[in-house]
Backbone and ligand atoms as CSV (ligand in chain L), in Angstrom:
chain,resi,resn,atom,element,x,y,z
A,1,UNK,N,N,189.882,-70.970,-62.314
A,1,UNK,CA,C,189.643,-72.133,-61.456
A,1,UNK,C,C,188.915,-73.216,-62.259
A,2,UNK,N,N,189.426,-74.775,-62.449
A,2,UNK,CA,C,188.844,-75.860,-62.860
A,2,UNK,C,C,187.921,-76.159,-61.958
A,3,UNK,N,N,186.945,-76.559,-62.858
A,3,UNK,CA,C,185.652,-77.499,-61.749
A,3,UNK,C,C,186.573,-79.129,-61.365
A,4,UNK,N,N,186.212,-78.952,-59.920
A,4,UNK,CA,C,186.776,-80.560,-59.482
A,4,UNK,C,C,186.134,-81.776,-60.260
A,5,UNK,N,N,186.717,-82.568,-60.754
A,5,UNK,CA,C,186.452,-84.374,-60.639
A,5,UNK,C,C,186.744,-84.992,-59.547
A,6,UNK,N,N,185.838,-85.153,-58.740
A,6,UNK,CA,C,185.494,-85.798,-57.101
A,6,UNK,C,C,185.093,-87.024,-57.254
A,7,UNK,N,N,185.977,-88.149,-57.163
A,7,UNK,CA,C,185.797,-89.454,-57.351
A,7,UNK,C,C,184.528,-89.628,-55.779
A,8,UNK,N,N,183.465,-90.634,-56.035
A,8,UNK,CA,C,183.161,-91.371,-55.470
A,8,UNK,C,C,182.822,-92.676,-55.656
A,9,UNK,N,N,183.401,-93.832,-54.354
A,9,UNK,CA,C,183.251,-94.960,-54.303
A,9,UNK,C,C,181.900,-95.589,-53.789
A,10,UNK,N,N,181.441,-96.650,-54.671
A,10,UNK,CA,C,180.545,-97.803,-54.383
A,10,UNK,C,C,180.852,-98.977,-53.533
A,11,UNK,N,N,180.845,-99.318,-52.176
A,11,UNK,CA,C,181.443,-100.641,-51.689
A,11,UNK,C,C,180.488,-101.484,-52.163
A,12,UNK,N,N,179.408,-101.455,-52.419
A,12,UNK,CA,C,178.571,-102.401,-52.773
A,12,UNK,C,C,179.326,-103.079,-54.237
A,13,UNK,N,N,179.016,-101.972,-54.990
A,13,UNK,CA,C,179.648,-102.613,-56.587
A,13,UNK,C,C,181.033,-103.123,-56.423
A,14,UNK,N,N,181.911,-101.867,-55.406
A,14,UNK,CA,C,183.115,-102.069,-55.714
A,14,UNK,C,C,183.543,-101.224,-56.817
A,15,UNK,N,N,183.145,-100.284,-56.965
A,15,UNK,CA,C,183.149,-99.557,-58.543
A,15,UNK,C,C,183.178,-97.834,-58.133
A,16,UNK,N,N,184.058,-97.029,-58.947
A,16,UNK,CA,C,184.379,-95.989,-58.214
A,16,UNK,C,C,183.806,-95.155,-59.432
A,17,UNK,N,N,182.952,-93.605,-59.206
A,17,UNK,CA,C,182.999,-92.688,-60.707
A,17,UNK,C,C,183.466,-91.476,-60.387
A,18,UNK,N,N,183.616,-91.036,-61.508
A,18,UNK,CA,C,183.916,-89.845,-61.140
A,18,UNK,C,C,182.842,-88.786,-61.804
A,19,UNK,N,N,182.450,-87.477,-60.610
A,19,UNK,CA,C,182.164,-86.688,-61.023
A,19,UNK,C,C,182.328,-85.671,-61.035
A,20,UNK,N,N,182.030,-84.256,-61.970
A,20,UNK,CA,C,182.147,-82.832,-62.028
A,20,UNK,C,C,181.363,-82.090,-61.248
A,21,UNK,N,N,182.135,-81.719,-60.676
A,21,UNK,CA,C,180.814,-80.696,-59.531
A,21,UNK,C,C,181.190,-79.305,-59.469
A,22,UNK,N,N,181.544,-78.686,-60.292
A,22,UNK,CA,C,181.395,-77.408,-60.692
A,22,UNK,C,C,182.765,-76.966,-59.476
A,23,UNK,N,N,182.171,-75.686,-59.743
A,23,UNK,CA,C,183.494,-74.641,-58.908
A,23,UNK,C,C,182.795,-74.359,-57.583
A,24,UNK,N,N,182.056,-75.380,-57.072
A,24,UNK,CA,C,181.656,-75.261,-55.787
A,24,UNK,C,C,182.837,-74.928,-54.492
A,25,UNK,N,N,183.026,-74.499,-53.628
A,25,UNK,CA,C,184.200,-74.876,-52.748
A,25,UNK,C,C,184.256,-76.040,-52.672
A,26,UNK,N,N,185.612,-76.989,-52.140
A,26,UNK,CA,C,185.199,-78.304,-51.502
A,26,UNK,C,C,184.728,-78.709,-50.741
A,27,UNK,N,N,184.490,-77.792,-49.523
A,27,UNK,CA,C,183.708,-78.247,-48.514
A,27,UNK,C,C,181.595,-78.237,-48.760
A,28,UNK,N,N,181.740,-77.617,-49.741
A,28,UNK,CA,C,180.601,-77.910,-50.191
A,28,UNK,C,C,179.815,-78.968,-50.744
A,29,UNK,N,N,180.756,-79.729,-51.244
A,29,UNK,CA,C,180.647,-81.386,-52.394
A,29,UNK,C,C,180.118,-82.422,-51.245
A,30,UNK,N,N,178.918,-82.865,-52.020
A,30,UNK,CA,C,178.157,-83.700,-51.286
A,30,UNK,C,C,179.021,-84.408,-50.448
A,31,UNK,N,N,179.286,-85.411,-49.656
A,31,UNK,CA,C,179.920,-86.454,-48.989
A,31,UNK,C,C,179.281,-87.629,-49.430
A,32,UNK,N,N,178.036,-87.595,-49.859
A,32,UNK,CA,C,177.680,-88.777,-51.038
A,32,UNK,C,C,177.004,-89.135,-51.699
A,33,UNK,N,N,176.784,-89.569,-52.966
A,33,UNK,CA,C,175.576,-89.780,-54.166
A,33,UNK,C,C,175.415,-91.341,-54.278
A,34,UNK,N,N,173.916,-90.879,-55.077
A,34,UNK,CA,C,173.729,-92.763,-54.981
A,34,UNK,C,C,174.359,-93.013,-56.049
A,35,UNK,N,N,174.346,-94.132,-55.788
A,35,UNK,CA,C,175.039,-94.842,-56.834
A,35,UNK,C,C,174.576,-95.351,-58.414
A,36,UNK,N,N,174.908,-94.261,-59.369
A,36,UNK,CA,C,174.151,-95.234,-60.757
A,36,UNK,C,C,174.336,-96.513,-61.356
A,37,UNK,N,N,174.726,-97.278,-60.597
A,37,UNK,CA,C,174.880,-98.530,-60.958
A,37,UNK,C,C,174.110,-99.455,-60.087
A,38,UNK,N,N,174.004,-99.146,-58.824
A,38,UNK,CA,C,173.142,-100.066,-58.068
A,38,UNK,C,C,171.622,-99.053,-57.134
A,39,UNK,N,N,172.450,-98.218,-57.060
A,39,UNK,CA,C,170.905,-97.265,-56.401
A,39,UNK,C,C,171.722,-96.977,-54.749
A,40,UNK,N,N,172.791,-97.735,-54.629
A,40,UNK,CA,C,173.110,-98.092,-52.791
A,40,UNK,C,C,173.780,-96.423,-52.840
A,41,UNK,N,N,174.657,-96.093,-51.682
A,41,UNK,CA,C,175.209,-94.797,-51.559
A,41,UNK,C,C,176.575,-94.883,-51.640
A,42,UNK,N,N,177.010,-93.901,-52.860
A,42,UNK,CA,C,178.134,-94.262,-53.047
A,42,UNK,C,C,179.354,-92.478,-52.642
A,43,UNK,N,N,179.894,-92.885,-52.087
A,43,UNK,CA,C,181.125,-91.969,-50.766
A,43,UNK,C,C,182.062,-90.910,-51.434
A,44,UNK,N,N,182.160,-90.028,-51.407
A,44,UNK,CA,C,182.957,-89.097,-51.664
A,44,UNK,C,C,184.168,-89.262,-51.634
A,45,UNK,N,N,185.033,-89.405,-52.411
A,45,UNK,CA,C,186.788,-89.838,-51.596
A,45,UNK,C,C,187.639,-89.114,-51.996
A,46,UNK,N,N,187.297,-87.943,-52.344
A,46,UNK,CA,C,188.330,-86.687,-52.987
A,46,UNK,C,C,188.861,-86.887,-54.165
A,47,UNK,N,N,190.156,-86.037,-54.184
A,47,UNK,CA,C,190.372,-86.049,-55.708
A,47,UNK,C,C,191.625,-87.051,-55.680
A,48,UNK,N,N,192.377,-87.738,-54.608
A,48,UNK,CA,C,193.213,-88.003,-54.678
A,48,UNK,C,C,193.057,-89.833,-55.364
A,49,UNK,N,N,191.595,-90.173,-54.845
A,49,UNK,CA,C,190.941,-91.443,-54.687
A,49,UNK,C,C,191.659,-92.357,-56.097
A,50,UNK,N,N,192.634,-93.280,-55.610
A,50,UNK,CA,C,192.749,-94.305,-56.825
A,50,UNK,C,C,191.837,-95.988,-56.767
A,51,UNK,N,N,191.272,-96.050,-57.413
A,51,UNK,CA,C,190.139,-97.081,-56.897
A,51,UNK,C,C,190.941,-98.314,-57.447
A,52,UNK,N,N,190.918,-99.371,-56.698
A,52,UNK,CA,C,191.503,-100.734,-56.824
A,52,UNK,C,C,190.395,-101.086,-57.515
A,53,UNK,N,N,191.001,-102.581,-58.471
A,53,UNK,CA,C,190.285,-103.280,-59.295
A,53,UNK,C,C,189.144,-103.868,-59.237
A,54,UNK,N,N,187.997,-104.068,-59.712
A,54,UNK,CA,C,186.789,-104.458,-59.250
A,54,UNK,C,C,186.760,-105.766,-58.495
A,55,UNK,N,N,187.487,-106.639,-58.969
A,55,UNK,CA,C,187.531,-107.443,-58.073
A,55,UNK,C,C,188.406,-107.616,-57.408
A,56,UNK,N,N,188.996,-107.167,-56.909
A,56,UNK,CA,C,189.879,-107.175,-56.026
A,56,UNK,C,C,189.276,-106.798,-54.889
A,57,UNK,N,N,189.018,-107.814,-54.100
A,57,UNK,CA,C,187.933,-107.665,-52.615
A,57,UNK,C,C,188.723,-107.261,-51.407
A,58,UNK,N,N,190.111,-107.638,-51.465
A,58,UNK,CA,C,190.938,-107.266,-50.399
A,58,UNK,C,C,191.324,-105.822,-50.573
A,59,UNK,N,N,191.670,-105.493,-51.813
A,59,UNK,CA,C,191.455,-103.661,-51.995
A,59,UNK,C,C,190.772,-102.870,-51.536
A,60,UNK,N,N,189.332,-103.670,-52.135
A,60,UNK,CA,C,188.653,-102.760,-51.365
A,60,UNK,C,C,187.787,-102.569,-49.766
A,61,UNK,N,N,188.180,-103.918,-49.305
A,61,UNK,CA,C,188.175,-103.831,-48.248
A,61,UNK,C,C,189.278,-102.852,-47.200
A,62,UNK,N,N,190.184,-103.038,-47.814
A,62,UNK,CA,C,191.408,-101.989,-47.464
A,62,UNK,C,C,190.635,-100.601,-47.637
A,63,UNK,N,N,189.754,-100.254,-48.679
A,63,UNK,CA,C,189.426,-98.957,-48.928
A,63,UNK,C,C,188.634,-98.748,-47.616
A,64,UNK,N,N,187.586,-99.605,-47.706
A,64,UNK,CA,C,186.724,-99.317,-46.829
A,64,UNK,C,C,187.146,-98.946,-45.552
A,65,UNK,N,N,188.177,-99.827,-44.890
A,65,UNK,CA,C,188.669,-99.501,-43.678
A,65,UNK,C,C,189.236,-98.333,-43.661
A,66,UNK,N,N,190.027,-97.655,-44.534
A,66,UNK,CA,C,189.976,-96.200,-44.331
A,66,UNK,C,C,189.274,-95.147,-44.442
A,67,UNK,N,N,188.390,-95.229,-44.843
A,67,UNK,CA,C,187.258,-94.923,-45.751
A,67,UNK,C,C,186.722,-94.644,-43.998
A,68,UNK,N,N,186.644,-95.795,-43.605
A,68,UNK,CA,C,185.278,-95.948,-42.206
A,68,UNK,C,C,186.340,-95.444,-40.990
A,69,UNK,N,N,187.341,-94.993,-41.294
A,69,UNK,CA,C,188.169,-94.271,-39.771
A,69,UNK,C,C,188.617,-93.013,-40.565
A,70,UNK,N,N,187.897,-92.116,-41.548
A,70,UNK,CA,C,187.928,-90.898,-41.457
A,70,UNK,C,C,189.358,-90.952,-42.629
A,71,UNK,N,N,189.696,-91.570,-43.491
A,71,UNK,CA,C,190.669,-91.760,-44.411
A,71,UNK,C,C,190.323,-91.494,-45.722
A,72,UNK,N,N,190.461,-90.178,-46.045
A,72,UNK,CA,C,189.808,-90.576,-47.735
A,72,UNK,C,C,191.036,-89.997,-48.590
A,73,UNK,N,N,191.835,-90.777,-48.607
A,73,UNK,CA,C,192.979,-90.496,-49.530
A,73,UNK,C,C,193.748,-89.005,-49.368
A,74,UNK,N,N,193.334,-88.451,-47.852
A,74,UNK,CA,C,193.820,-86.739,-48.232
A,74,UNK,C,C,195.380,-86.841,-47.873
A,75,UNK,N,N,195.797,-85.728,-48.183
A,75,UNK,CA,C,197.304,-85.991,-48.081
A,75,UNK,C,C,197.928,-85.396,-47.055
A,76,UNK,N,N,198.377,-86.653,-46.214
A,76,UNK,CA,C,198.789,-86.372,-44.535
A,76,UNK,C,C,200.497,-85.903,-45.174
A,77,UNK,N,N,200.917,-84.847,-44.077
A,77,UNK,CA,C,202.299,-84.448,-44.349
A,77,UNK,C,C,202.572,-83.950,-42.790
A,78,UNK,N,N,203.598,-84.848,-42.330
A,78,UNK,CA,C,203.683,-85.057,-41.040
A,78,UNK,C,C,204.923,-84.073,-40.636
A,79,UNK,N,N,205.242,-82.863,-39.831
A,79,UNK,CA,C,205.890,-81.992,-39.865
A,79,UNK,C,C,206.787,-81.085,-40.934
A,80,UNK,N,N,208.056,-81.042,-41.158
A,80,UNK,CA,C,208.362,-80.506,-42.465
A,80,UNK,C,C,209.422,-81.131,-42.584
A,81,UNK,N,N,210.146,-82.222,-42.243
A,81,UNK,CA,C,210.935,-82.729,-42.849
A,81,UNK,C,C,210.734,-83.990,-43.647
A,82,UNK,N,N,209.663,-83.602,-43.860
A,82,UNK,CA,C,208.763,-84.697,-44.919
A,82,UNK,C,C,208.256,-84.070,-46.191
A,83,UNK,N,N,208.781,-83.495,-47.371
A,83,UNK,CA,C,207.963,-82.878,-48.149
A,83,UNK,C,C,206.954,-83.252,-48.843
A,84,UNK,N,N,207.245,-84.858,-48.801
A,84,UNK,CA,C,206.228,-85.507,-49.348
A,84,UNK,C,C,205.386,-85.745,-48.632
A,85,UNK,N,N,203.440,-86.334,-48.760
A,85,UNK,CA,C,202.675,-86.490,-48.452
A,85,UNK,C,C,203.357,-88.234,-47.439
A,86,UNK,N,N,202.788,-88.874,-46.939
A,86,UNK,CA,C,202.692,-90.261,-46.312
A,86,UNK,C,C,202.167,-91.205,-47.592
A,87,UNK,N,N,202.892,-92.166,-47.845
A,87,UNK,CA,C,202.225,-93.370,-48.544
A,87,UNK,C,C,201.022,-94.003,-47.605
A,88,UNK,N,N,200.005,-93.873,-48.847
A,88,UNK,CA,C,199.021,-95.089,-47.777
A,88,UNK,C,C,199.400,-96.084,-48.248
A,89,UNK,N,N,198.784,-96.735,-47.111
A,89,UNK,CA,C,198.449,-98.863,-47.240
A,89,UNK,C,C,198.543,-99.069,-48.264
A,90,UNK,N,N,199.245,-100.278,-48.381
A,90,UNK,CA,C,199.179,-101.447,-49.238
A,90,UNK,C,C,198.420,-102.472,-49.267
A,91,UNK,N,N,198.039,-102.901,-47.714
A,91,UNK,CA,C,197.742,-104.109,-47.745
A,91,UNK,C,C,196.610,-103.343,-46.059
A,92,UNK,N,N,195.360,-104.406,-45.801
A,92,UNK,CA,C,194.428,-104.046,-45.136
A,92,UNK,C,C,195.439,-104.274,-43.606
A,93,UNK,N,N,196.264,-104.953,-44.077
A,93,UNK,CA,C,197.307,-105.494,-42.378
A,93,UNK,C,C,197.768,-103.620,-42.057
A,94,UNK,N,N,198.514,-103.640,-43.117
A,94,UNK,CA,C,199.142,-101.884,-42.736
A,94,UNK,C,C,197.926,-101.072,-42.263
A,95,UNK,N,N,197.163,-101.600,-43.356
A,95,UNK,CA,C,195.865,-100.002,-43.033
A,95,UNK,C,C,195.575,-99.850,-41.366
A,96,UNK,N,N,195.210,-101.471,-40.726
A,96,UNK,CA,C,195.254,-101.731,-39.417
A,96,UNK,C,C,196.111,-100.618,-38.399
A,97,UNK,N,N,197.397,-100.675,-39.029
A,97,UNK,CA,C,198.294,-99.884,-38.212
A,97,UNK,C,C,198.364,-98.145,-38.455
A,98,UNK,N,N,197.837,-98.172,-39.920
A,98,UNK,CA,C,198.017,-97.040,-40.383
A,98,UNK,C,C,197.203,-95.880,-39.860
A,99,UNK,N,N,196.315,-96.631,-39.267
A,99,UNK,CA,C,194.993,-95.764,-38.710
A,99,UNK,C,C,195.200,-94.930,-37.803
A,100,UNK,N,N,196.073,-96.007,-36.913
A,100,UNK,CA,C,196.206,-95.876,-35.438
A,100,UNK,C,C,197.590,-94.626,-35.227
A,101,UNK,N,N,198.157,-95.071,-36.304
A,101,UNK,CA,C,199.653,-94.090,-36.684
A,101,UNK,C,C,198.991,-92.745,-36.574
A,102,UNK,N,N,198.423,-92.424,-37.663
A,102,UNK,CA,C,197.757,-91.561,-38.447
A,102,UNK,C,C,196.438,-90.421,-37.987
A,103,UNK,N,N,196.661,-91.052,-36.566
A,103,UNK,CA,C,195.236,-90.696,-36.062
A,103,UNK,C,C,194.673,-89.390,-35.990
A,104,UNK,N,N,195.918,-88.956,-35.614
A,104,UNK,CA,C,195.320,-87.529,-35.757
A,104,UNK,C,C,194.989,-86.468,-36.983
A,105,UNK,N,N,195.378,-87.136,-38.225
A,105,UNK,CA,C,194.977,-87.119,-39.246
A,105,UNK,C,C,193.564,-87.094,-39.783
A,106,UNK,N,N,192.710,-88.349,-38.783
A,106,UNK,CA,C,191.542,-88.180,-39.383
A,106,UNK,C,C,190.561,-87.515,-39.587
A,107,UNK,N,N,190.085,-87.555,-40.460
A,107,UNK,CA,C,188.667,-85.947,-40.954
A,107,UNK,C,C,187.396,-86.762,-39.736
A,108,UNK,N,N,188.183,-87.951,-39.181
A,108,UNK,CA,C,186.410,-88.285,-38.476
A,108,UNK,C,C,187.117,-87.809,-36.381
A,109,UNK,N,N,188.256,-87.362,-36.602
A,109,UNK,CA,C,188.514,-86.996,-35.092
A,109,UNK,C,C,187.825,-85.958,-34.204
A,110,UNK,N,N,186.944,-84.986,-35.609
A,110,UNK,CA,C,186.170,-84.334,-34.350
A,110,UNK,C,C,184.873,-84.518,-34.299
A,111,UNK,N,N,184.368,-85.834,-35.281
A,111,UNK,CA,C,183.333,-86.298,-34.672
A,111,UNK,C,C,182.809,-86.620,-33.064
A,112,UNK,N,N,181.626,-87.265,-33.355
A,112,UNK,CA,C,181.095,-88.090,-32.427
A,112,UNK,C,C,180.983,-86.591,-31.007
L,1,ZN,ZN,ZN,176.777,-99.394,-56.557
């Protein structure tokens, strides 16, 4: 078994790292570290996490919005005549819809 590289994102910076966190299970891996670049708290987003360009503000606003409805890049596969995972968003307009599509997907549905 490889130790995971568990990307987490900074919305503050906008800046994503990655780290090694041993052969912990996954459900064990923090959900979030501060951030060494600014000190703020920076989010767990799995391993799948591709981080848009630093400046690119509409990216990551797109991130965030999935990010903040329980979206962290995991890979939705919607009955079986889909072998592939679901493309996410492109654009923060889709993410809008994508949420709502997707819902039952989210890791935040058995919150609250
Ligand atoms: Zn930061």
């Amino acid at each position: 078994m490889t130790p995971y590289n568990m990307a987490f994102a900074c919305f503050t910076c906008q800046k994503s790292f990655k780290k090694s966190l041993g052969k912990a299970p996954p459900n064990k891996y923090p959900s979030q570290l501060t951030c060494p670049n600014c000190g703020e708290i920076a989010y767990n987003m799995g391993r799948h996490f591709k981080p848009p360009k630093k400046n690119d503000k509409k990216q990551w606003e797109k991130v965030r919005f999935l990010f903040d409805h329980g979206f962290r890049f995991q890979k939705i596969r919607v009955g079986n005549q889909y072998p592939d995972s679901v493309p996410y968003p492109e654009t923060l307009e889709e993410a809008r819809k994508f949420v709502i599509k997707y819902q039952a997907y989210s890791e935040r549905k058995n919150e609250i």
